[in-house]
C-alpha positions in Angstrom: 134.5 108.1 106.6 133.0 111.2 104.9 134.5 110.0 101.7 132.8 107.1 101.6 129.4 108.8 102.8 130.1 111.1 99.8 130.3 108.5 97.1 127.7 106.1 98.3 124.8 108.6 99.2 124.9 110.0 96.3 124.7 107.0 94.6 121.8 105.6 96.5 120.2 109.0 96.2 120.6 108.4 92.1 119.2 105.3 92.6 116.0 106.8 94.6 115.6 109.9 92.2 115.6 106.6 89.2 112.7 104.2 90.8 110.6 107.6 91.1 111.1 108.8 87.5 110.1 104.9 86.9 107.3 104.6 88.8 106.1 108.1 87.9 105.4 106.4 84.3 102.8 104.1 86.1 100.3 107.4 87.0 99.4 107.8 83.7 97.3 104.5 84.1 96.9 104.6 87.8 96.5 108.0 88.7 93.9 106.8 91.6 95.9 104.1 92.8 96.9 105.0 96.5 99.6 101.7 96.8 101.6 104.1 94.0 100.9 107.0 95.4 103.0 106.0 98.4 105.4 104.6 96.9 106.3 107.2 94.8 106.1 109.5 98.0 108.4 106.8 99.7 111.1 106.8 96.5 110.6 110.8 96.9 111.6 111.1 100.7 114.6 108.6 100.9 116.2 110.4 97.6 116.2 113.6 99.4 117.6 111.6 102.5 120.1 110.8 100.3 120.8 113.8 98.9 121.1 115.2 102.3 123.3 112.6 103.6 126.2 113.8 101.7 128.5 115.8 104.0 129.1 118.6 101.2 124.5 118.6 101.0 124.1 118.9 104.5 126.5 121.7 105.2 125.2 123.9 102.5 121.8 123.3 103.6 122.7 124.4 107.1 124.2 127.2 105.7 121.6 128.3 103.5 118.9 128.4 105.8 121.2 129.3 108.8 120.4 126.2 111.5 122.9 124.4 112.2 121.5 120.6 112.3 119.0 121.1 110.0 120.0 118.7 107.1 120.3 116.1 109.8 116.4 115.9 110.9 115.6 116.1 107.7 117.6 112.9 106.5 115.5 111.3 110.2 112.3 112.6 109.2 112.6 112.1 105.8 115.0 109.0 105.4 113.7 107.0 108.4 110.1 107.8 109.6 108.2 109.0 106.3 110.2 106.9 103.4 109.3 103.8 105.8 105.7 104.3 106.7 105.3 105.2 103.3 107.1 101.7 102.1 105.0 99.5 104.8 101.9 101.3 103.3 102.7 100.4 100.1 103.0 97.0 100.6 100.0 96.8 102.8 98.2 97.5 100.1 99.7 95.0 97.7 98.9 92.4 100.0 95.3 93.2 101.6 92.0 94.2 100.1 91.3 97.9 100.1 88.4 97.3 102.7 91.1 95.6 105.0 94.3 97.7 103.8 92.5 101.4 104.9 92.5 101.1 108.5 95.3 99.9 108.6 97.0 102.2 106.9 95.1 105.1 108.9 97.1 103.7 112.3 100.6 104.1 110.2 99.9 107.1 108.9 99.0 107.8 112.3 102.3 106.7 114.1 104.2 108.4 111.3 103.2 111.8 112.2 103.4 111.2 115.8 106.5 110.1 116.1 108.0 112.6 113.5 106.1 115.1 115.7 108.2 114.0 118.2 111.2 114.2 116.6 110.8 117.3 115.3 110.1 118.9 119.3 113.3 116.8 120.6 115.5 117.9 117.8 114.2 121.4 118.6 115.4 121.5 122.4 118.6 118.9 121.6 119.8 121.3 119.4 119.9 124.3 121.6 122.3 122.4 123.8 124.5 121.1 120.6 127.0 124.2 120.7 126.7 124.5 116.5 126.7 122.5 113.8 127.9 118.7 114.4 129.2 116.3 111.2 127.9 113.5 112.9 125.2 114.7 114.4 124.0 111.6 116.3 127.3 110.4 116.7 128.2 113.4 118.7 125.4 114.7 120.5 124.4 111.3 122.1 125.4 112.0 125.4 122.8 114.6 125.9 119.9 113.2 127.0 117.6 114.8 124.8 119.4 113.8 121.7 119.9 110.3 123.1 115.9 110.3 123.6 115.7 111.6 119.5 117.8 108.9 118.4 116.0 106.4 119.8 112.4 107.2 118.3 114.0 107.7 115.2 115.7 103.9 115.6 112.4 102.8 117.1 109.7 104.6 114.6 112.5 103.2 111.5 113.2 99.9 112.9 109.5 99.0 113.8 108.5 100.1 110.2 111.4 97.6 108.6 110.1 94.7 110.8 106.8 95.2 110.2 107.8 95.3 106.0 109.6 92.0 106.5 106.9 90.1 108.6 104.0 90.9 105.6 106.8 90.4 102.9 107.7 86.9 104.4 103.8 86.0 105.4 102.5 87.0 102.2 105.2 86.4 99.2 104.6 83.1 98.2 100.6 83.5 99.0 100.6 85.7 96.4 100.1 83.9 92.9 102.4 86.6 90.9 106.1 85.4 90.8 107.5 89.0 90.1 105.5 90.2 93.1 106.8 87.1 95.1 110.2 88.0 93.8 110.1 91.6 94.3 108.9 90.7 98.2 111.4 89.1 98.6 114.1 91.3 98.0 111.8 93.6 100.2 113.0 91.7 103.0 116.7 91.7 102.1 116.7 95.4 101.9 114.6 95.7 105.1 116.9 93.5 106.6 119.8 95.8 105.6 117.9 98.5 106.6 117.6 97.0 110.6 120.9 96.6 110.8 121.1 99.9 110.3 118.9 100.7 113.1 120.5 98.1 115.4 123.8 100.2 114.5 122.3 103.4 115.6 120.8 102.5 118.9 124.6 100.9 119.7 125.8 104.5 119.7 123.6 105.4 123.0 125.4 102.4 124.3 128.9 103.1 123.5 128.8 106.8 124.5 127.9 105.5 127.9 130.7 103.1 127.9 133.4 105.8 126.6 133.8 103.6 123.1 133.4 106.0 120.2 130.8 105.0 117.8 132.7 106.4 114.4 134.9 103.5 114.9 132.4 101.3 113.0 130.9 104.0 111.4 131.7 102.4 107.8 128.7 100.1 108.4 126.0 103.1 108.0 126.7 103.5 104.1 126.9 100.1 103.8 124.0 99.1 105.0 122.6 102.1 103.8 123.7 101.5 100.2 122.5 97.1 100.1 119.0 98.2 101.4 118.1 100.8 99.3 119.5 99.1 96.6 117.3 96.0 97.2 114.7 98.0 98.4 114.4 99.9 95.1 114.7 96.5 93.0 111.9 94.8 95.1 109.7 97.6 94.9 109.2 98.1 91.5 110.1 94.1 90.4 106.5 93.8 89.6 106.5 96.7 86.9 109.7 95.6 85.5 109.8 91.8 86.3 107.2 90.6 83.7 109.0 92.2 80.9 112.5 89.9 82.1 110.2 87.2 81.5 108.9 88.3 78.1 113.0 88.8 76.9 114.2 85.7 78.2 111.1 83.7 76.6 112.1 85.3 73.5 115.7 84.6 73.5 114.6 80.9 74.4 112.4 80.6 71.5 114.8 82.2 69.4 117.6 80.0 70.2 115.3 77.2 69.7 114.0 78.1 66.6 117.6 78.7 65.3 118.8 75.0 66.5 115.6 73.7 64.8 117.0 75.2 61.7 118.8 72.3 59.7 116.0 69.7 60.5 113.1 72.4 59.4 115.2 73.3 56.3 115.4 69.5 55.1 111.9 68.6 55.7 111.0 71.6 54.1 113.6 70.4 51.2 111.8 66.7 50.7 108.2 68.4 51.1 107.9 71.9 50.2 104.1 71.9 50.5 104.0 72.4 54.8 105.9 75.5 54.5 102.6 77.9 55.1 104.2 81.0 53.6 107.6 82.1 52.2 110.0 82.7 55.1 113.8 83.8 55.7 114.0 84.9 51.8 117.6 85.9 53.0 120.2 84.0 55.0 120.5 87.4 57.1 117.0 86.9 58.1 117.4 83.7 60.0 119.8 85.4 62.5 116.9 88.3 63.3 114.5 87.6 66.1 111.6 89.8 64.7 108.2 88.1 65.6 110.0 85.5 66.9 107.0 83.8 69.1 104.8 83.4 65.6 107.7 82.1 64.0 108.8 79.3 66.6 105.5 78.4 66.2 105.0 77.9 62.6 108.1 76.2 62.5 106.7 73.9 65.3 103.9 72.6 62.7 105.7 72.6 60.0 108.0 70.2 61.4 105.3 68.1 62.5 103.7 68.4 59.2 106.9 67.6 58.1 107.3 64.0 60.0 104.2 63.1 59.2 104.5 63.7 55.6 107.5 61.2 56.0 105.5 58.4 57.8 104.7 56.3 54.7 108.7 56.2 54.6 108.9 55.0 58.6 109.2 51.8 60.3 107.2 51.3 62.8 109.5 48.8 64.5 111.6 51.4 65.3 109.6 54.0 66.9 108.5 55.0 70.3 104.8 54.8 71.4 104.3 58.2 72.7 105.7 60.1 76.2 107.3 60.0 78.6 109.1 57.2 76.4 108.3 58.9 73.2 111.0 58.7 70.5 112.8 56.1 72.0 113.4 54.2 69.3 114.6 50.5 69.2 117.8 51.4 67.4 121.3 49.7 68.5 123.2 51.9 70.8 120.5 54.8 70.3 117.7 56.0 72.4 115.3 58.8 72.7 116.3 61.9 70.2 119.3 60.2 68.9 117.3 57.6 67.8 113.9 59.6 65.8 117.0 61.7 64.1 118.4 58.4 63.0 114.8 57.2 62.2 114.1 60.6 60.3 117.9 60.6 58.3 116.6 57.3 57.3 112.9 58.1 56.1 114.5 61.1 53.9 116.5 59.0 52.2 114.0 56.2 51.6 111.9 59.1 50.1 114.6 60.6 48.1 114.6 56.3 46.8 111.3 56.9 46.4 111.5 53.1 48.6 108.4 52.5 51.1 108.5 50.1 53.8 106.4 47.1 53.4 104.9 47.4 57.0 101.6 49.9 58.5 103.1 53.6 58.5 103.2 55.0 61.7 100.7 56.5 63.8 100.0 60.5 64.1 100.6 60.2 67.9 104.0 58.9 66.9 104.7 62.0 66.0 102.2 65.1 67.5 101.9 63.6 71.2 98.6 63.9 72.6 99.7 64.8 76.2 102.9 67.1 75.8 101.7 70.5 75.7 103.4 73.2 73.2 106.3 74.2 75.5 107.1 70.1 76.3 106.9 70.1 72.3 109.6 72.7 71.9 111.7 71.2 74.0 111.5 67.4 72.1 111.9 68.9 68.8 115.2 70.7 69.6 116.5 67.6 71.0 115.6 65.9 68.3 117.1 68.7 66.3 120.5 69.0 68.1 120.9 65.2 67.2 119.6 65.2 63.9 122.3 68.3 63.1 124.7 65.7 64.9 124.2 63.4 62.0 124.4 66.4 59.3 127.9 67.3 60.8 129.3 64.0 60.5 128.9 64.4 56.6 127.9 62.2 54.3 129.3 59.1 56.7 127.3 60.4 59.9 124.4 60.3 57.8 124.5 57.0 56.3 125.4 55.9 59.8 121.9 56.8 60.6 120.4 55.1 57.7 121.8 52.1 58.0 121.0 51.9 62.0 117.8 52.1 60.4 117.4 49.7 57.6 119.3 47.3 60.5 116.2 47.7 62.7 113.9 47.0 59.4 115.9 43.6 59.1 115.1 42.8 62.2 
């Protein structure tokens, strides 16, 4: 059992001593901002609980300062009472207004020095009774009845604190209008959650000692639960500083992969009209495979695509084009519909304009081709599926592609 307690402590300790370096970035624009204040004080207390979990910590500590116990209350105080009021402050002032969130935060503060008061006195007499130093402190010392009295504030003052955290994380997440502070609620409440169980773990010991059934038989479940909380805990906390910039990655990557896939339809537009290119671009192959400025990029590629169609519209029959979303593009080509069926339409138009041969009907209409009610993101997403098809076409060689012109001269005939 102290194996495991010396692997995983540590580790959540790291863990603690990381979020605070993290957070710690924040006061250099919110140096007056009391919600980081305590949170930073909250990341501060649980990694020295941490640290002072560790068997090896706690003996030297004992040791050094020559009272035997006194690593334990400090992992109580610390770990339990402080780490969580400061926690439940912290979010109280996430999810009220200041005028709202001061009071309340007066009665935890309140609580928390009361009941680690309290501790601190019953710790005090408990351990003149406790014959030395104990490994498991709780674990061993719970049939006294001052210890057993100890334990239970502690369980009490923690487990109230963790409740409390999961009741304003559940009421308030998805009230909130910010995702990453909905998200990072959430996995609030998971690490609370780990965290009572915890709790419910240590108030079984004054149980068990009255019923002669030794507690360190399911000891295990202290790092356990101890190591998913703070985990989760540490995540959910600071999601809201961190989450955002997720987003801003994964948008990028998305755009960049669509910008990439749009590739081989841009680059032959581009080829039959070289005039809605706005400015030189990729002047090396190597340069199509970077995602520098890739937001602008997407973008200008976006237009010039459109710019691109509807350069090619005096070259389109209108008999086989859509009329505009949600059934844009579903053009009334045999076996085709939707993407499949512009690329065909498109493959076609190119080679009518390589012919230099124009249809004898009306061109097509703009909104054929720049719909009026798809915003830029819906646009994205229809010109890469027109794209994927379009490269379909290219990859069949020369046969896939006059596949696709003569579906379309067969929908002229018609």
């Amino acid at each position: 059992m102290l194996g495991l307690k010396s692997v995983v402590f540590p580790a959540c300790s790291a863990i603690c001593v990381l979020s605070f370096f993290y957070k710690l970035l924040d006061l250099r624009r919110r140096k007056w901002d009391p919600a980081l204040f305590a949170l930073l004080v909250a990341f501060f207390c649980k990694g020295v609980s941490f640290a002072l979990s560790t068997p090896a910590v706690s003996a030297h500590v004992d040791a050094f300062f020559g009272v035997p116990n006194l690593g334990a209350l400090g992992i109580h105080v610390m770990g339990g009472v402080l780490s969580s009021a400061a926690i439940l402050i912290t979010i109280v002032y996430w999810v009220y207004p200041a005028a709202q969130a001061i009071p309340k935060v007066r009665v935890r503060l309140l609580g928390a020095v009361l009941c680690g008061a309290l501790m601190v006195t019953l710790w005090w007499i408990g351990n003149e009774g406790a014959g030395g130093r104990t490994p498991h402190y709780l674990l061993q010392n719970a049939h006294h009845p001052v210890t057993a009295s100890y334990l239970l504030v502690y369980v009490a003052a923690f487990g109230a604190s963790m409740i409390e955290i999961i009741r304003l994380c559940r009421r308030y997440g998805r009230v909130s209008g910010r995702t990453w502070l909905w998200r990072g609620l959430s996995f609030t409440t998971i690490g609370a959650t780990a965290c009572l169980v915890y709790c419910l773990n240590r108030a079984s010991v004054v149980i068990a000692v009255q019923l002669n059934v030794s507690p360190l038989d399911w000891e295990a479940l202290t790092p356990i639960a101890n190591g998913i909380g703070i985990t989760f805990l540490a995540a959910g906390l600071t999601m809201p500083s961190w989450g955002p910039s997720v987003s801003g990655v994964r948008r990028r990557v998305t755009n960049f992969l669509a910008y990439r896939q749009m590739h081989r339809l841009w680059s032959d537009l581009c080829a039959a009209n070289p005039s809605i290119v706005l400015s030189p671009q990729e002047t090396s192959a190597l340069s199509r495979f970077i995602p520098y400025d890739i937001n602008y990029r997407l973008y200008r590629r976006v237009i010039e695509i459109q710019d691109g169609l509807l350069a090619l519209r005096p070259y389109m029959y209108p008999t086989v084009a859509g009329t505009g979303p949600p059934s844009h593009g579903q053009a009334d080509l045999p076996g085709m519909q939707g993407a499949a069926a512009e690329a065909a339409l498109i493959v076609a138009a190119l080679e009518a304009k390589v012919r230099n041969v124009q249809p004898p009907q009306e061109p097509l209409s703009v909104s054929s081709f720049v719909p009026s009610d798809v915003d830029y993101a819906g646009e994205v997403c229809r010109l890469v599926g027109i794209a994927r098809a379009y490269s379909a076409f290219a990859k069949q060689g020369s046969g896939g592609q006059q596949e696709g012109r003569q579906t379309g001269a067969a929908a002229v005939r018609r």
